[in-house]
N, C-alpha and C positions, 0 to 999 in steps of 0.2 A: 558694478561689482566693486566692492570693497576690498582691496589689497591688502592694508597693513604696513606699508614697505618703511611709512615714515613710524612706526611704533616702539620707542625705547623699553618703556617697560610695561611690563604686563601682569596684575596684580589677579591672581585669582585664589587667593589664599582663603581657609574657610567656606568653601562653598560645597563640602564634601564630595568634591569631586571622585567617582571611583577608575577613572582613570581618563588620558587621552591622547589623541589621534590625532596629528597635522599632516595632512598632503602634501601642502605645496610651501618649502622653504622659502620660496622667493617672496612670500607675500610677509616674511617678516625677518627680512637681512639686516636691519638694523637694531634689528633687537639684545638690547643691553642688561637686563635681567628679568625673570620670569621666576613668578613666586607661587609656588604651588603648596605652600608650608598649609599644615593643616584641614585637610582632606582627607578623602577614605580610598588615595589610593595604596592598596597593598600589593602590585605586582604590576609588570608590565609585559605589555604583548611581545611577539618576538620582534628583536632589533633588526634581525637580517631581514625583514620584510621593507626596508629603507624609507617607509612612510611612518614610523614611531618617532614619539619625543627624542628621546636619544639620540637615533640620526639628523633628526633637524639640527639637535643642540652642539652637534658634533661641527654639522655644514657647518652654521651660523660663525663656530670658533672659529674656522675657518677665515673669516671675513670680519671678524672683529672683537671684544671682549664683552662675553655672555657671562652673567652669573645666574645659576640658579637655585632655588630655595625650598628643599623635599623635605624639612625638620615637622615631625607631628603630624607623620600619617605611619599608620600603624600596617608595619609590611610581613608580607606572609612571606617567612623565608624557607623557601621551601625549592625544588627546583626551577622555578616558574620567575625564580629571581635571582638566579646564577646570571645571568645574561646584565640584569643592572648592576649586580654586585661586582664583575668585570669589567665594567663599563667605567664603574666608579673609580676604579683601580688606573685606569689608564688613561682616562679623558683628561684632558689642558682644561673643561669647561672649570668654573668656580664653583663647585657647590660648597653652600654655604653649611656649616655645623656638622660636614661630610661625616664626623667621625664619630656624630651623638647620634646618628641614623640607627636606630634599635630595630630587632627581629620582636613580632610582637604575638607570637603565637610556637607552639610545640617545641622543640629540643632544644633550639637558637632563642629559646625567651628572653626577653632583656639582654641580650647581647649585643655586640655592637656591629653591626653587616661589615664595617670596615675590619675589624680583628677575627670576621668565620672565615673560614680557608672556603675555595672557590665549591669541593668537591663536598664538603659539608652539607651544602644546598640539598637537600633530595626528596625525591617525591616518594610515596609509600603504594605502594596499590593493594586495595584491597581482593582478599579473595570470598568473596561473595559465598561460596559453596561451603567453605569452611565454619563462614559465621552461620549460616543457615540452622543449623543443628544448636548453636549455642544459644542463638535468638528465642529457637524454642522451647528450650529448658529454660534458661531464662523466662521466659513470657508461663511459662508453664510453672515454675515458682513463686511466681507472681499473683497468677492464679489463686495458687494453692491457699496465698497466705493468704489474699483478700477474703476468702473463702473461710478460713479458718477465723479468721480477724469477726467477720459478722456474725459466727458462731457464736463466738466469745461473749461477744455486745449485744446478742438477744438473750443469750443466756443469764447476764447479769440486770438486766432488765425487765 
């Protein structure tokens, strides 16, 4: 089995990663930067589950100096990323360009995750029963015009 333990750095930038997972801290306590720049990931699992990136990168500082590298991946800031976006606020880890880290989708667009306020983050839920009815007016105007629209086009031909 493969350890890690002797591993500095870890270069996985570009490989669109959409996100990831480390168990076991131990197998990489020497690890000195970790570059995940340029990836798809937009969010992270939850932190309190003590098996995400975050808590490793938390251990690791712990034991020694971690820099890491999240610039150009486009994050969905939405509630799902309150958890890193506090994270960011108070971790000793180095991330690098912390503060060009951009929301890259709905209200926080092009913003900067370091200057949105924590509670900003939020999710929306849909209510299904409500759209129901609008879908089918909608769908049902839609109809109408396609309908109309071929009228039109045999008639002028």
């Amino acid at each position: 089995m493969c350890t890690f333990t002797a591993l500095k750095r870890l270069n996985l930038a570009h490989n669109i990663l959409p996100s990831l997972t480390f168990y076991h801290k131990r197998y990489m306590t020497h690890l000195e930067f970790l570059d995940l720049s340029y990836n798809s990931i937009s969010t992270f699992e939850d932190y309190s589950n003590h098996n995400g990136l975050l808590f490793l990168l938390d251990q690791i500082k712990k034991a020694s100096n971690v820099s890491v590298n999240f610039y150009g991946n486009e994050f969905d800031c939405d509630c799902q990323l309150r958890e890193f976006h506090d994270w960011l606020k108070r971790t000793e880890v180095h991330v690098f360009q912390k503060n060009k880290l951009t929301c890259h989708d709905g209200l926080l667009f092009k913003k900067s995750i370091m200057s949105v306020m924590s509670a900003e983050f939020e999710c929306f839920s849909v209510d299904m029963s409500s759209n129901r009815s609008s879908n089918k007016a909608a769908v049902g105007v839609l109809v109408t015009m396609f309908v109309l629209l071929a009228l039109f086009l045999s008639v002028i031909a």
